[in-house]
DOTITI-734803 format. One record per residue (C-alpha): residue number from 0; x, y, z; chain. Coordinates in pm, 1 decimal, always signed. Example, Ala and Ser with C-alpha at 12.3 -4.5 7.8 and 13.67 -1.06 7.14 Angstrom:
# DOTITI-734803
PT   pos          x          y          z   unit
PT     0    +1230.0     -450.0     +780.0      A
PT     1    +1367.0     -106.0     +714.0      A
# end
This chain:
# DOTITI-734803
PT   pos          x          y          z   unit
PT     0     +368.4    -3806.8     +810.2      A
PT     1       +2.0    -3828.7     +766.3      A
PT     2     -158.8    -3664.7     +480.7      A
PT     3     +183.8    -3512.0     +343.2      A
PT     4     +273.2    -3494.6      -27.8      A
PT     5     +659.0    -3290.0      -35.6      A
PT     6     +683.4    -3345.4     -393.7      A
PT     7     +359.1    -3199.9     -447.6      A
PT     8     +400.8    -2924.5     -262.7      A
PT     9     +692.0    -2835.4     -471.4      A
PT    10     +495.5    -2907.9     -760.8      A
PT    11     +244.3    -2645.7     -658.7      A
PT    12     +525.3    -2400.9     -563.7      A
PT    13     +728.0    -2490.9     -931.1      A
PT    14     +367.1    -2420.9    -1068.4      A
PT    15     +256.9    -2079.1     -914.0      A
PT    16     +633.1    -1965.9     -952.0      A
PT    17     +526.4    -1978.4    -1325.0      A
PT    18     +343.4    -1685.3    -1343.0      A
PT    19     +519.8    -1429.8    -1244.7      A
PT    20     +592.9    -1303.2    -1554.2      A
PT    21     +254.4    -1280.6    -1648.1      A
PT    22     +171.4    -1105.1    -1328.1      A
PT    23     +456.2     -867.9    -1360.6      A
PT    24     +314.2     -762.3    -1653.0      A
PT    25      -14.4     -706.0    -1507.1      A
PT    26     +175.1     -458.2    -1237.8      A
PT    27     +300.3     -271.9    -1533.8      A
PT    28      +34.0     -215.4    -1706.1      A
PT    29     -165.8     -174.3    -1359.1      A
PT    30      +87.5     +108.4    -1251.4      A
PT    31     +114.9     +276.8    -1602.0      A
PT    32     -239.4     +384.5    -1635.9      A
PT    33     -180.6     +526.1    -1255.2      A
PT    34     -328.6     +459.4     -917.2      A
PT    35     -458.8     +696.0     -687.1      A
PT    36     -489.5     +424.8     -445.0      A
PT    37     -545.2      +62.6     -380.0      A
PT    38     -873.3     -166.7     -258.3      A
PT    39     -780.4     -522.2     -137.7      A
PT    40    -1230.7     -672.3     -151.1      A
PT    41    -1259.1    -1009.3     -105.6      A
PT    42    -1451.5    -1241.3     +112.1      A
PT    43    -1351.2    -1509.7     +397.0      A
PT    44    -1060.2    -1641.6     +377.8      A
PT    45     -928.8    -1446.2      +99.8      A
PT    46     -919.8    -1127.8     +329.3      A
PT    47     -722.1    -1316.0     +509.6      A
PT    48     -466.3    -1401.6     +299.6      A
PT    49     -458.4    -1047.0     +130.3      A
PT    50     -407.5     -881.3     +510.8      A
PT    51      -48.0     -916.9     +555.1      A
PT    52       +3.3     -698.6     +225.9      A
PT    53     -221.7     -444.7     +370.5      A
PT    54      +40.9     -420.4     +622.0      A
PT    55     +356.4     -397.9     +372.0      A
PT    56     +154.1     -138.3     +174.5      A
PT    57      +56.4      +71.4     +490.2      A
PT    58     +429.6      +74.1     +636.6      A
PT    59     +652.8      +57.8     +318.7      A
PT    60     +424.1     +256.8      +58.4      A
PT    61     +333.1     +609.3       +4.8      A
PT    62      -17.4     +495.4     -216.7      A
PT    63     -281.7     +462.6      +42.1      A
PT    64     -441.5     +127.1     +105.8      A
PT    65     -777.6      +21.7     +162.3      A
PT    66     -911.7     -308.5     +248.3      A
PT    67    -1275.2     -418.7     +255.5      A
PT    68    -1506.2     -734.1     +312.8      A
PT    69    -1718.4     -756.8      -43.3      A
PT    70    -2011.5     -775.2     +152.7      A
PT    71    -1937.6     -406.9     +335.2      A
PT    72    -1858.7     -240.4      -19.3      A
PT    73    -2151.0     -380.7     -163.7      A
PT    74    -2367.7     -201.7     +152.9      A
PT    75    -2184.2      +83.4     +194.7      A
PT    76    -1932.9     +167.9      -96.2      A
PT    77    -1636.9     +422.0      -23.1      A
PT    78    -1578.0     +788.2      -99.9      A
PT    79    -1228.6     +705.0     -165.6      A
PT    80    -1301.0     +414.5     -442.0      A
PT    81    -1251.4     +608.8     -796.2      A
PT    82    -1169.1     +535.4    -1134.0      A
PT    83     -836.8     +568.0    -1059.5      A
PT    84     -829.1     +319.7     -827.3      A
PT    85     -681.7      -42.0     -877.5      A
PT    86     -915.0     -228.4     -728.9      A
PT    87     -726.4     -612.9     -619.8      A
PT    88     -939.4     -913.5     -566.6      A
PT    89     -943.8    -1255.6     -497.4      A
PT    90    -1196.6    -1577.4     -460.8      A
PT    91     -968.6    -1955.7     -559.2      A
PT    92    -1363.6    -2090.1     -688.5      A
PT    93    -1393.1    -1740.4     -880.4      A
PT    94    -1761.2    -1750.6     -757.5      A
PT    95    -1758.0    -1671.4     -393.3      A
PT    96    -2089.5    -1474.8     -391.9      A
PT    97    -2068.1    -1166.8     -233.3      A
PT    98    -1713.4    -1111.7     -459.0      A
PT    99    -1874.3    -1161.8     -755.7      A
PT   100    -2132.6     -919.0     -700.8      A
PT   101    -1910.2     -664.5     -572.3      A
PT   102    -1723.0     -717.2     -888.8      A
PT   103    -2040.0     -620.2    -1088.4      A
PT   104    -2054.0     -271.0     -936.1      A
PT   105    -1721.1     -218.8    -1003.7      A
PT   106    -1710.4     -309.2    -1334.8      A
PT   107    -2039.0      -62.2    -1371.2      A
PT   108    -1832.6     +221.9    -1226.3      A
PT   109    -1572.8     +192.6    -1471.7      A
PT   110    -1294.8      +83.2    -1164.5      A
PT   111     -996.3     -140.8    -1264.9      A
PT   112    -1019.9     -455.1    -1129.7      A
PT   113     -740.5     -737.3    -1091.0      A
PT   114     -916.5    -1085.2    -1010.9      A
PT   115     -689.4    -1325.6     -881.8      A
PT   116     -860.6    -1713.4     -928.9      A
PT   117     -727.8    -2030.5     -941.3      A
PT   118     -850.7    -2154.4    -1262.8      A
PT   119     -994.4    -2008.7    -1617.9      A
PT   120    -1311.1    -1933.0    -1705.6      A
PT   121    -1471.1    -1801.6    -1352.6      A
PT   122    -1764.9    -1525.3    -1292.7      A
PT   123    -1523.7    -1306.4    -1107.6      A
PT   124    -1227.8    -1360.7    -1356.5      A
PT   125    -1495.1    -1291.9    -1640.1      A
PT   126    -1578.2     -973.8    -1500.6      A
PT   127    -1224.1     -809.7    -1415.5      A
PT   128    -1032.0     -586.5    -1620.9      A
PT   129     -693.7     -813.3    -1573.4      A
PT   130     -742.6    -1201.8    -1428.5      A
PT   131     -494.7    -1345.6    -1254.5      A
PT   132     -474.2    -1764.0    -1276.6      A
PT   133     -272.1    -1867.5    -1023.0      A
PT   134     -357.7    -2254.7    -1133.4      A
PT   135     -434.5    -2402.6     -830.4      A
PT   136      -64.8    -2365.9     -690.7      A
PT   137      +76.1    -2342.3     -370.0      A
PT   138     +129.6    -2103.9     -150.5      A
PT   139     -160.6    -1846.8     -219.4      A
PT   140      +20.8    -1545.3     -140.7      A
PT   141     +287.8    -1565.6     -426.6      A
PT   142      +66.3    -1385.9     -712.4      A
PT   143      +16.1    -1126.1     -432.6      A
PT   144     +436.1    -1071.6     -382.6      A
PT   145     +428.6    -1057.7     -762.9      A
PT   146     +127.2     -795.6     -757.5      A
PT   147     +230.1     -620.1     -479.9      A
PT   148     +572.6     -584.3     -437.8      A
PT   149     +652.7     -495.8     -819.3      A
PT   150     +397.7     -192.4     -791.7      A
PT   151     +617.2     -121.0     -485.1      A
PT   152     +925.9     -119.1     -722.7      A
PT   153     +756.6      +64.6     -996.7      A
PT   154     +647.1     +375.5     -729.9      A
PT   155    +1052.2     +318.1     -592.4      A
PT   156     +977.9     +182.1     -280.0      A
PT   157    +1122.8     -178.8     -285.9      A
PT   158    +1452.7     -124.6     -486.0      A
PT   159    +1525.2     -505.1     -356.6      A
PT   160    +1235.9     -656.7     -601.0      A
PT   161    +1409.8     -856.7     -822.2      A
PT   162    +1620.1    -1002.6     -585.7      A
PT   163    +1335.6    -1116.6     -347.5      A
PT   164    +1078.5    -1245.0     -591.2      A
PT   165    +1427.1    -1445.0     -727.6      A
PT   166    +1414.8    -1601.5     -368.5      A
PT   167    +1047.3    -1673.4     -413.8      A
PT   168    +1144.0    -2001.7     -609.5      A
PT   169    +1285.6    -2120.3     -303.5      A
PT   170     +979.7    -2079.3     -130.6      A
PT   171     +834.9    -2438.1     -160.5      A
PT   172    +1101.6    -2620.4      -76.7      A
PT   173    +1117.2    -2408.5     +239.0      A
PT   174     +737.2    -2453.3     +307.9      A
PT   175     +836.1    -2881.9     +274.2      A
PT   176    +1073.4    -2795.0     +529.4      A
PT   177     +856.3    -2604.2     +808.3      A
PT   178     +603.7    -2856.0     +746.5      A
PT   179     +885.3    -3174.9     +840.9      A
PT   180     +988.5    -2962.8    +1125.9      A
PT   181     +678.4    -2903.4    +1294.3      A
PT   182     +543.4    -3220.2    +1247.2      A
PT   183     +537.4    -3380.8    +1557.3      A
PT   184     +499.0    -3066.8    +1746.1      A
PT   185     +140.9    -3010.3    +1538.3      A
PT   186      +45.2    -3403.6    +1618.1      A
PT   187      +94.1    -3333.2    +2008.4      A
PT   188      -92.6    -3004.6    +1974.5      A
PT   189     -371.6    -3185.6    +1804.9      A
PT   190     -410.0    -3445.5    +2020.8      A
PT   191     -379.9    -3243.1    +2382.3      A
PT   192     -669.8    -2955.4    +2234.6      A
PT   193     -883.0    -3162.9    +2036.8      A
PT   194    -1166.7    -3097.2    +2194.6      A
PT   195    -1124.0    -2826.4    +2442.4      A
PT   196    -1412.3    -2611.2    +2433.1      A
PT   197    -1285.3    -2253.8    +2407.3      A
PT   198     -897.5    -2149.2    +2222.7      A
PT   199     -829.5    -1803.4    +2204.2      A
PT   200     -562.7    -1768.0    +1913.8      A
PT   201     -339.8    -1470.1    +1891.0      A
PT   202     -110.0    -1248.4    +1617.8      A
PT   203      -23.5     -934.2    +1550.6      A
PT   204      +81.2     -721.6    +1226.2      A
PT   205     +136.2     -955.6     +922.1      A
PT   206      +53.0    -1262.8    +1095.9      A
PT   207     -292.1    -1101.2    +1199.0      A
PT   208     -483.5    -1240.5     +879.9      A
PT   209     -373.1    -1602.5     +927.8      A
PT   210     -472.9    -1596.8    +1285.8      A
PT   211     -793.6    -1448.7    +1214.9      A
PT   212     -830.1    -1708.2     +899.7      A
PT   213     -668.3    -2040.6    +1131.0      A
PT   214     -958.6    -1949.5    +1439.6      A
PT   215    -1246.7    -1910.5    +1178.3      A
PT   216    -1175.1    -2066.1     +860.3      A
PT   217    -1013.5    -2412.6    +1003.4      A
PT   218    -1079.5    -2410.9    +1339.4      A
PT   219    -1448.7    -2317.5    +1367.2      A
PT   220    -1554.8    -2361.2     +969.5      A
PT   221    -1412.1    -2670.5     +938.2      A
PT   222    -1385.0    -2852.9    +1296.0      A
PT   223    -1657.8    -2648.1    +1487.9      A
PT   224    -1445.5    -2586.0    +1754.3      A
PT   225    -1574.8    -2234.1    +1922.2      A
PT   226    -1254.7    -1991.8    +1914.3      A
PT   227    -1202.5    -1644.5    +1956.7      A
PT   228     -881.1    -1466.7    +1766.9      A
PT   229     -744.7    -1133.4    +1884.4      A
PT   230     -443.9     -882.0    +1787.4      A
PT   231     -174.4     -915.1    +2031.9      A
PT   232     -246.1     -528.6    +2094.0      A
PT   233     -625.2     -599.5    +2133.9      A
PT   234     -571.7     -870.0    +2351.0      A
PT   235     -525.9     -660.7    +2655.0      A
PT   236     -842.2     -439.7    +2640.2      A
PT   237    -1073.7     -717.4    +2720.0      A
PT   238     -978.8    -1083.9    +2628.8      A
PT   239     -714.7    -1115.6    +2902.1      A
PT   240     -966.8    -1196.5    +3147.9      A
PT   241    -1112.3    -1483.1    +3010.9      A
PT   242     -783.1    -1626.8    +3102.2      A
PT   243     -748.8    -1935.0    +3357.0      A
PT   244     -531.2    -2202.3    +3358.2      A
PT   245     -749.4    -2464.7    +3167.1      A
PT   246     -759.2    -2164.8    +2894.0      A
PT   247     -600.4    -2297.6    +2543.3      A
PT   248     -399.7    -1989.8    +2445.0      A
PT   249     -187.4    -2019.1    +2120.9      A
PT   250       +8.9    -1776.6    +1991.4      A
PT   251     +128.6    -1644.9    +1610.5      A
PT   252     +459.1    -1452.7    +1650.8      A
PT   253     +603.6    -1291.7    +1396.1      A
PT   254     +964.3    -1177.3    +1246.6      A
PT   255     +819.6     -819.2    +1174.3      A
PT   256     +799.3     -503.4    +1359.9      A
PT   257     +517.1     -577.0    +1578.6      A
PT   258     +728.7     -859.2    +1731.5      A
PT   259     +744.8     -716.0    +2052.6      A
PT   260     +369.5     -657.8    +2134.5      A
PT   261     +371.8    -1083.2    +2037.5      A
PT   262     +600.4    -1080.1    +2323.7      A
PT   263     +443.0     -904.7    +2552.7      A
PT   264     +129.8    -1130.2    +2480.7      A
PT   265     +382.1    -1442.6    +2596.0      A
PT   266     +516.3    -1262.3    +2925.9      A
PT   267     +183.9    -1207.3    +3040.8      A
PT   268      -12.9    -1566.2    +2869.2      A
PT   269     +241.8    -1830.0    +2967.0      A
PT   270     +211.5    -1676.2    +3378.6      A
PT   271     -164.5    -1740.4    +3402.8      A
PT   272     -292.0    -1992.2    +3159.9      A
PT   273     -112.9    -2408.6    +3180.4      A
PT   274     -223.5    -2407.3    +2784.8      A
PT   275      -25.0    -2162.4    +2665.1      A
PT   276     +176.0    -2254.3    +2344.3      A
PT   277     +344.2    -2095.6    +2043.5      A
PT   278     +429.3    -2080.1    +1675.2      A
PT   279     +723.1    -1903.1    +1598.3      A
PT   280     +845.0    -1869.8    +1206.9      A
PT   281    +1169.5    -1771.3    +1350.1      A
PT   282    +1192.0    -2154.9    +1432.6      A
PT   283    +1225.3    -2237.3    +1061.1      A
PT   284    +1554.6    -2206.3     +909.9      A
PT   285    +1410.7    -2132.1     +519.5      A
PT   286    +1706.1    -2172.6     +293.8      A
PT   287    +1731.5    -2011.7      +70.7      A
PT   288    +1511.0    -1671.5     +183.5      A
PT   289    +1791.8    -1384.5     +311.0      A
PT   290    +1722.8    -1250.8     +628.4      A
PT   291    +1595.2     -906.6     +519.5      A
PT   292    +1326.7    -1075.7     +331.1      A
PT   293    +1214.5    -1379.5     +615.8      A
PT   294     +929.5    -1179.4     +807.2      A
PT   295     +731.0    -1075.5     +463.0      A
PT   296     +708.6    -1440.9     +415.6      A
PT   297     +599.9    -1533.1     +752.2      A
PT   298     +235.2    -1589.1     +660.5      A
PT   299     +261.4    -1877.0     +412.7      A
PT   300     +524.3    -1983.9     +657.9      A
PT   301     +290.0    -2027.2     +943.2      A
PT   302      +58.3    -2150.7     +700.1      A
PT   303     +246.2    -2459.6     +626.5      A
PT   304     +322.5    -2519.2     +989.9      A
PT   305      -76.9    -2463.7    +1126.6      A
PT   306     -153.9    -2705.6     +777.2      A
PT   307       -2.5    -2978.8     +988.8      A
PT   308     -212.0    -2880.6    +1268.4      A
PT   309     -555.0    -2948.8    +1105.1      A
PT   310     -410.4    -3270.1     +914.7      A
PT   311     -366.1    -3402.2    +1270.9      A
PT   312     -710.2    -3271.4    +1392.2      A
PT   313     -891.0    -3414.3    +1095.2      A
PT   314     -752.3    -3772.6    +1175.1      A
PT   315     -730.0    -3764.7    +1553.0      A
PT   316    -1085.1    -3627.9    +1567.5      A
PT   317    -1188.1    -3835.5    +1283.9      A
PT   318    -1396.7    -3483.4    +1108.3      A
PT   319    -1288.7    -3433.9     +785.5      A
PT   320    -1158.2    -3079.2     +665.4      A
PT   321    -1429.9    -3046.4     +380.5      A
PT   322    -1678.4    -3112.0     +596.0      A
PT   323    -1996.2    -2840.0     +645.4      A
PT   324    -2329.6    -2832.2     +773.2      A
PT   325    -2435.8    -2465.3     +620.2      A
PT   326    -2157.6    -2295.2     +397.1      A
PT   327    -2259.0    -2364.0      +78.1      A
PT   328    -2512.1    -2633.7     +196.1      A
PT   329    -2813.8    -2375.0     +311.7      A
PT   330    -2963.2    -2077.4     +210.7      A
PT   331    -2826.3    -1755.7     +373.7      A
# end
């Protein structure tokens, strides 16, 4: 396999594992001084990977949930925002811009703030009232199951914590399995779309933020490829006729509740489009992860698989992953 460390992965996964104590802690002390609700602000890709706990907090929790680009709080602010709100953020550089300066006005209004970075000393995990390291580990979501899911517990929500965030550990290992799996499938996908000139990329519910993330982040951010991502609800108010059969049409399905609008999506894709294709989590076998608890890991799931994806991309279009002509490079 190209590009493919296993024992690092589990290296990152041993490593991010590590702290959960310390953000278990954080939850407790979070929850203690009480929450009248909760902000997910972040920017890019880190919306992204907060989104799928959006969901689990919407569906499974009575404290209402609010999530927000940086950007739009910093132009518009919200009623609902108040000192007793818990305020959840999260950058890996700790020094994406339009976070930082978001967290400024926060801190100014007196609004608990949990920064979630991936190393020490950062401007955003300087300015938060509890900072969350997650040392550069692997996958990104796990500080968030820590965060999230043992605030759950605390309000009595998600009796099942310890149990689950025990299954965490076996995460990695999982991940290094998905990843093996998919391999060759990813390679093939690579080479037959690597330079088609239009994908439209679908998901629904928790597996909306990675396909919105995969479309922008990888595919357009880092291999200018022009793609358009859509909810599998959304999908039929508008994008379904831009399909033909030279169309590239992939799919996101995932193990939760929304499920069946990902296969209505696949009834209707794979009749009128040759390129129609699909990632399924329920493919992977995860030891280790109990049934009950496979679809709220389905995002860092798909995220291994879809990692394969862009290894093959970068080599078979020869266009590096780190590569940029403005972000970070221009003025904007």
């Amino acid at each position: 396999m190209i590009n493919f460390d296993a024992d690092d992965m589990r290296k990152k996964g041993s490593l991010i594992y590590s702290i959960r104590p310390q953000v278990e802690e954080i939850a407790r002390k979070a929850f203690d001084n009480g929450i009248d609700n909760i902000f997910l602000i972040a920017s890019g890709g880190s919306v992204a990977i907060m989104q799928s706990f959006d969901v689990y907090l919407s569906t499974m929790s009575k404290i209402p949930v609010y999530s927000m680009t940086a950007a739009d709080y910093i132009a518009c602010g919200h009623k609902q925002l108040n000192q007793h709100s818990l305020v959840i953020t999260y950058s890996k550089s700790g020094t994406t811009m339009e976070t930082v300066a978001a967290a400024k006005l926060l801190k100014d209004e007196g609004i608990p703030l949990i920064a979630i970075v991936s190393h020490d000393n950062t401007p955003l995990g300087d300015l938060a009232t509890y900072t969350i390291n997650y040392l550069d580990g692997r996958p990104q979501e796990m500080p968030l199951y820590f965060l999230i899911f043992s605030i759950m517990h605390l309000n009595g929500e998600f009796d099942d914590y310890e149990e689950f965030a025990d299954q965490l550990k076996n995460l990695p290992d999982a991940l290094v399995d998905a990843s093996i799996q998919v391999d060759e499938k990813a390679r093939k996908y690579a080479e037959d779309y690597k330079e088609d000139p239009y994908q439209i990329w679908i998901g629904s519910g928790n597996m909306w933020g990675i396909t919105y993330s995969y479309a922008m982040c990888v595919l357009e951010e880092s291999q200018w490829l022009r793609t358009k991502s859509v909810t599998s609800p959304e999908f039929f108010h508008g994008t379904l006729e831009l399909l033909d059969k030279d169309v590239c049409v992939t799919l996101l399905k995932t193990e939760g509740p929304t499920r069946a609008l990902d296969e209505r999506v696949e009834r209707f894709a794979q009749k009128y489009t040759d390129k129609f294709n699909v990632f399924d989590t329920k493919d992977f076998e995860l030891k280790g992860i109990s049934d009950k608890y496979r679809q709220y890991v389905a995002a860092p799931v798909m995220w291994a698989a879809l990692r394969r994806v862009s290894k093959h991309y970068e080599a078979i279009r020869n266009h590096s992953l780190d590569l940029r002509r403005y972000y970070r490079k221009v003025e904007y």
